[in-house]
Steps between C-alpha positions, in 0.01 A plus 500: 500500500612847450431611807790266649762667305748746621368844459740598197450212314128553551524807393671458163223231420272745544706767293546233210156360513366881429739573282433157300080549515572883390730422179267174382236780449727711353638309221098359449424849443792598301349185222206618544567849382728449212284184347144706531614795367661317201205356457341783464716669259749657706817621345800361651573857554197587658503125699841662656353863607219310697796368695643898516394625832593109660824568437539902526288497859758156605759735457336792686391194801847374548657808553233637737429129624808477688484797654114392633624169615737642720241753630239267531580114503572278218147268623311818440682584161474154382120451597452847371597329149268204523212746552594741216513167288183408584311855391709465159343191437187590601552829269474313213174280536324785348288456259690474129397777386678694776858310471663828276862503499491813787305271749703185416862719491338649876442122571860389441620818702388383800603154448832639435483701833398146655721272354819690607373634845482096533838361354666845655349351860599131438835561407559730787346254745769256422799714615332519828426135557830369467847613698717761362836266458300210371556647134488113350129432671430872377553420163369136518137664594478794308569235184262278647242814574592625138489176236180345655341876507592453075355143462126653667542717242570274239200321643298829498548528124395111445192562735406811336468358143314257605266682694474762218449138282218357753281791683585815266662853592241558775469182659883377504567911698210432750636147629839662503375792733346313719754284543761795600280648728504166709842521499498837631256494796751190628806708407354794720415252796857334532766714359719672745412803607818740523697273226787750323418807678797728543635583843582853382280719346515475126524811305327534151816632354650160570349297244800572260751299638824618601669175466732419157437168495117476485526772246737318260274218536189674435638619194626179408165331622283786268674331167472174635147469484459760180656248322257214603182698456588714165418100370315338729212772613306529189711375189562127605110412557365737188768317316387137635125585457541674115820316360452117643115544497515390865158512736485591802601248711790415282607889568408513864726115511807587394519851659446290838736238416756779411415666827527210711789359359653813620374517839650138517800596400505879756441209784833279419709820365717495889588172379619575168682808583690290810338597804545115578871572507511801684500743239266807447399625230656912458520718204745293310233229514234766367693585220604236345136273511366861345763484225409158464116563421643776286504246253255284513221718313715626256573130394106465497471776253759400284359143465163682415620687274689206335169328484664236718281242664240826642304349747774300605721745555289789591325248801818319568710789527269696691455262775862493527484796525259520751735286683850713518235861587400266795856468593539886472147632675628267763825616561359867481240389748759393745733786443224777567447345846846446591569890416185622661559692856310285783309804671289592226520232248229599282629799414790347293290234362220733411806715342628158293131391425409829325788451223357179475215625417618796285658191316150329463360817388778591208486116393108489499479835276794387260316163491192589335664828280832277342264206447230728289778649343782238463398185617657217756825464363513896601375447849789242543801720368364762779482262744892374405605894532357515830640203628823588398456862702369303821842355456718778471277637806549216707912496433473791753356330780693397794681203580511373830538159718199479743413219787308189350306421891195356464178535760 
């Protein structure tokens, strides 16, 4: 029973468990938005804007997300999150009619605002549960918090094309709202109460953080994930759905299979980086997996364009790539914690979070405009440049030698 375990461990269940409930919704909804909406004629430019403010008001949320935790909790920031989710969802069982690319676009803002006051609380949580000098348990449950966070998701997809498939738009976004908003009356009952709040007051001013390291990261974390969405956002599933003729489920499949094979992979990353041996991963680790993915969609591209084996390569080498990002995310994930100060932890994550989602928001717009205008091969040269400036980022991180303790 849960209620036998030691209060940290207890505690991070409960953190995960939200977390988990919160992004199977949110990759369910994500489906659910771009299949609809393609269905109904939608552009992949205009599929990307409804996905606009998600990504603009993430950025805006991190950045003044950390700043709240720290003022007011991360249990009241996270739960905060669940309920914003819950109105977004409920935004759009309007009748059809209503569901114009303003209300959807106002929609997706506040699930943006929700979806990173959430992840910004979760990841925070962790550097509180576990002792400062156990860096090897540190980075051992962030991966573990991280990669099965990414296989819900990949799950989310699945289960959203098949609820579009089985009860419709309206139907698949009611079961999924009520579903959250269990979630979140047992999140507000058992979540601790004064979880991440700072000991000293913390100023507004402070959410730009002070500290070089988690800004070289953030920068280098901002291209990481532009070059995974300027593809995978929009382009990838317009491209599946108009090129390979694939339905729904077929769509919704292999985006969850891609996801989850890359959660999987986030969970395992302290083992293939070494943390068995002793070794932690540092910026010379960051760089050279980033240079690494550097080229795995530009060999994509030029097999496309080579008319080599497409949906072999283009599915092949885009769940290996799915495999080596996993590998970097994970890393990064481990490195933001490790930097961030322990009084006030949310305030450096929040600072790290909103590149990551100024990433998302650059790699969502560029996803839908270079596809219109260029196609997928185009999407995967940006997404090689990037990579290859996450890179030359992350060569300027530090390297250091930390304690492997476990708890």
């Amino acid at each position: 029973m849960i209620s036998n375990l030691p209060p940290q461990v207890r505690q991070y269940l409960l953190v995960t468990g939200n977390y988990w409930a919160f992004t199977l919704t949110d990759g369910a909804l994500r489906m659910l938005v771009v299949l609809y909406f393609h269905d109904l004629g939608y552009s992949p430019l205009q599929i990307a804007m409804l996905f606009l403010f998600y990504e603009l008001f993430g950025v805006i949320t991190n950045l003044v997300g950390g700043w709240l935790g720290a003022r007011l909790g991360l249990n009241r920031t996270m739960n905060i999150g669940l309920a914003l989710q819950v109105v977004a969802l409920g935004m759009l069982l309007v009748p059809t009619a209503a569901l114009t690319v303003p209300w959807v676009m106002a929609a997706q803002a506040l699930s943006g605002i929700a979806k990173d006051l959430n992840k910004m609380s979760a990841k925070s949580a962790i550097k509180l549960l576990v002792p400062g000098q156990a860096q090897g348990a540190l980075y051992k449950w962030v991966a573990l918090l991280t990669g099965s966070k990414n296989a819900l998701k990949g799950v989310g997809f699945f289960v959203g094309g098949a609820l579009l498939t089985l009860f419709g738009f309206k139907g698949a976004v009611l079961l999924t709202a009520i579903a959250l908003a269990f979630v979140w009356l047992l999140s507000v009952a058992l979540l601790k109460k004064d979880l991440g709040r700072a000991k000293a007051k913390s100023r507004f001013r402070d959410i730009f953080s002070k500290s070089r390291a988690v800004n070289v990261l953030a920068a280098a974390r901002l291209f990481l994930f532009a070059s995974r969405d300027v593809w995978f956002v929009v382009a990838l599933p317009v491209f599946l759905a108009s090129q390979f003729d694939w339905n729904h489920w077929q769509v919704g499949g292999f985006l969850a299979l891609w996801i989850i094979g890359y959660g999987i992979v986030q969970s395992v990353a302290p083992q293939i980086t070494g943390n068995n041996s002793g070794k932690l991963p540092d910026g010379r680790t960051a760089f050279h997996w980033a240079t690494a993915l550097a080229l795995i969609p530009a060999l994509i591209a030029i097999c496309l364009h080579g008319g080599i084996h497409p949906a072999v390569s283009l599915l092949g080498g885009l769940l290996l790539f799915g495999a080596v990002f996993a590998i970097n995310s994970s890393l990064h994930s481990y490195l933001i914690v490790s930097y961030a100060r322990e009084d006030g932890v949310s305030m450096d994550v929040g600072f790290y979070y909103m590149a990551n989602a100024l990433g998302r928001l650059l790699g969502t717009l560029l996803s839908g405009l270079v596809y219109q205008l260029a196609g997928l091969q185009a999407c995967l040269w940006i997404s090689s440049g990037f990579l290859l400036l996450a890179a030359a980022i992350s060569a300027l991180l530090p390297k250091h030698h930390a304690d492997t303790g476990g708890i």
